[in-house]
C-alpha positions in Angstrom: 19.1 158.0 -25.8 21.2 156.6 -22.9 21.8 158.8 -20.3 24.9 160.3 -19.2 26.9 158.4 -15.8 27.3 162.1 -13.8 23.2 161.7 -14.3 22.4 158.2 -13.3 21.7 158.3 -9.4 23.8 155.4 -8.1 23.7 154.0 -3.9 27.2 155.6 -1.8 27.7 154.5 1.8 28.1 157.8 3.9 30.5 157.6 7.1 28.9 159.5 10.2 29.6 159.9 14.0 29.6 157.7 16.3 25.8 157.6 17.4 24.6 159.6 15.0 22.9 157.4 11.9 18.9 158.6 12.8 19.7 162.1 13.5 21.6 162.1 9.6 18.9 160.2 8.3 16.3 162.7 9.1 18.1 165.7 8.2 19.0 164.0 4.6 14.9 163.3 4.1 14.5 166.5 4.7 16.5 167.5 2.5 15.2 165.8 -0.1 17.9 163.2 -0.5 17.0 159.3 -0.5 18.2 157.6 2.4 18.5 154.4 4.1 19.4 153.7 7.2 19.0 149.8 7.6 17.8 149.1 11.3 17.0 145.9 13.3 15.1 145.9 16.7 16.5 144.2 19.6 14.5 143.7 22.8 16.7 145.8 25.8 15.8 144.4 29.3 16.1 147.0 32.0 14.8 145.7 35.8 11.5 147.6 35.6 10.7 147.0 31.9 11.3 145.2 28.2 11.8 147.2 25.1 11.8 147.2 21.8 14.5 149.6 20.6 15.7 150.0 16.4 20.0 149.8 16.6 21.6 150.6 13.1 22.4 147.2 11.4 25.6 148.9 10.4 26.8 151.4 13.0 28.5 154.5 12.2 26.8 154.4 8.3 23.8 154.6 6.0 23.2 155.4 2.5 22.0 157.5 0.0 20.8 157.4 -3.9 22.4 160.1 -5.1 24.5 161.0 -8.5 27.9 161.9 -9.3 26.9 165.8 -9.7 29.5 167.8 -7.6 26.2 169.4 -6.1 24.8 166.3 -4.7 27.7 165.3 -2.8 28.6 168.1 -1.1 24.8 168.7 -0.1 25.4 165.2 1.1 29.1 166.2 3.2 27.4 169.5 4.5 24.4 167.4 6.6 25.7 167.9 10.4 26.5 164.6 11.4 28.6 163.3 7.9 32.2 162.2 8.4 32.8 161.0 4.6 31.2 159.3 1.6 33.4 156.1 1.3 35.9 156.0 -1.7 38.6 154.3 -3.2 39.7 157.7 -5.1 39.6 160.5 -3.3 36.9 162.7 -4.5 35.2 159.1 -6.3 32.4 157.5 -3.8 32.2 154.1 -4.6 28.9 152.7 -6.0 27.1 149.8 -4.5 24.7 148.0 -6.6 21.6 148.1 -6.5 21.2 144.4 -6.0 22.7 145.1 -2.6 20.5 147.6 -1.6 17.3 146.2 -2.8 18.1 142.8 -0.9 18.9 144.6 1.8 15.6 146.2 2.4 13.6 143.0 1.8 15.9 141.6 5.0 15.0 144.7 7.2 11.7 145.0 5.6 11.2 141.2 6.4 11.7 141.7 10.2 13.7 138.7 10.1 16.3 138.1 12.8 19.5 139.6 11.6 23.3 140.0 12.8 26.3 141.6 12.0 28.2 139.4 9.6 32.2 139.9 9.2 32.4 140.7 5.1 33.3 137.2 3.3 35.1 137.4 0.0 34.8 133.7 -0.8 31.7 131.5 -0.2 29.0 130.4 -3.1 26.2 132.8 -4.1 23.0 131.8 -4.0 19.6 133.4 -4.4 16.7 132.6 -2.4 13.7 131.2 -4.5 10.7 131.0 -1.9 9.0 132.2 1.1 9.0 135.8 1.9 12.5 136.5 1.2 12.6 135.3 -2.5 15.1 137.3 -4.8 17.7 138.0 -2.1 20.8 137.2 -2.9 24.0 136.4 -0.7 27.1 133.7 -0.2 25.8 130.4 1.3 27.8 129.3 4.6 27.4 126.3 6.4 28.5 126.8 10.3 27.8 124.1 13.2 25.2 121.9 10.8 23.4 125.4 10.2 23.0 126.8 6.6 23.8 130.5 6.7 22.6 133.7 4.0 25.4 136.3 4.3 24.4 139.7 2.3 28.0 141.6 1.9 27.8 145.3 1.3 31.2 145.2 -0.3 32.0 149.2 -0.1 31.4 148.8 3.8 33.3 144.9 4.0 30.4 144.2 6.2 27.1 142.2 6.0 24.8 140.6 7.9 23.2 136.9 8.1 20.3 134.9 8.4 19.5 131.6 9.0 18.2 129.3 6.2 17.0 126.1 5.4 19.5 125.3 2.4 16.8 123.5 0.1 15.4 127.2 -0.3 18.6 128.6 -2.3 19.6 128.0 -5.3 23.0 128.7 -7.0 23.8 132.1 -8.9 
């Protein structure tokens, strides 16, 4: 037996303030909602010390795995901190497949170094088929004799990339 859409828990990028994407992300897991907040580390030089400090990859959003139940999404828009869940039609959050989200984490996961990406809508995807990252997908660029992974999150028309070596990927 299949099981009905309102029931299938699907990803939704949530909008929240400005500053704000660690203190919703703990209030959501405690709430009992899956989360992610995708972070990156970046070394902050003051002129006493270095530190590593963990930045949002995307500023001002995260996500969560939640279903289209009236109930979940307003448990979702009552967490102090939310803005929105990001739709096309109002009232509609926008799924983001799960490929997304599960490449997504094996970049973060991986620790490799990341960047903001602007979103691209044209570009060849490609899968990466060895090393530590094998399975992510993205659109191959090539910029300045380097071969670029971008991962787009289409709901957010954002991304990030990574560099590769080109002989890794394979087409889609």
């Amino acid at each position: 037996m299949e099981v009905p859409d309102i029931l299938d828990p699907r990803w939704h990028a949530v909008h929240v303030r400005s500053r704000h994407e660690f203190q919703v992300f703990e209030r959501l897991t405690k709430k009992g909602i899956e989360a992610f907040l995708p972070r990156v580390e970046r070394l902050r030089k003051w002129k006493d010390r270095k530190k590593l400090i963990a930045f949002p990859l995307f500023p001002g959003y995260l996500f969560v795995h939640i279903t289209k139940r009236a109930e979940e999404k307003l448990s979702v828009l009552k967490i102090s901190g939310v803005v929105r869940l990001l739709c096309s039609v109002p009232g509609e959050p926008d799924p983001i497949p799960d490929e997304q989200i599960i490449s997504l984490k094996t970049l973060v996961e991986n620790k490799e170094e990341l960047d903001p990406y602007p979103y691209l809508d044209e570009g060849e995807r490609v899968r990466i088929k060895r090393g530590p990252l094998t399975g992510v997908e993205g659109i191959f660029v090539e910029k300045l004799d380097k071969h670029i992974l971008v991962l787009s999150v289409d709901v957010l028309r954002q991304g990030v990339a990574l560099t590769i070596d080109a002989s890794d990927v394979e087409k889609i």
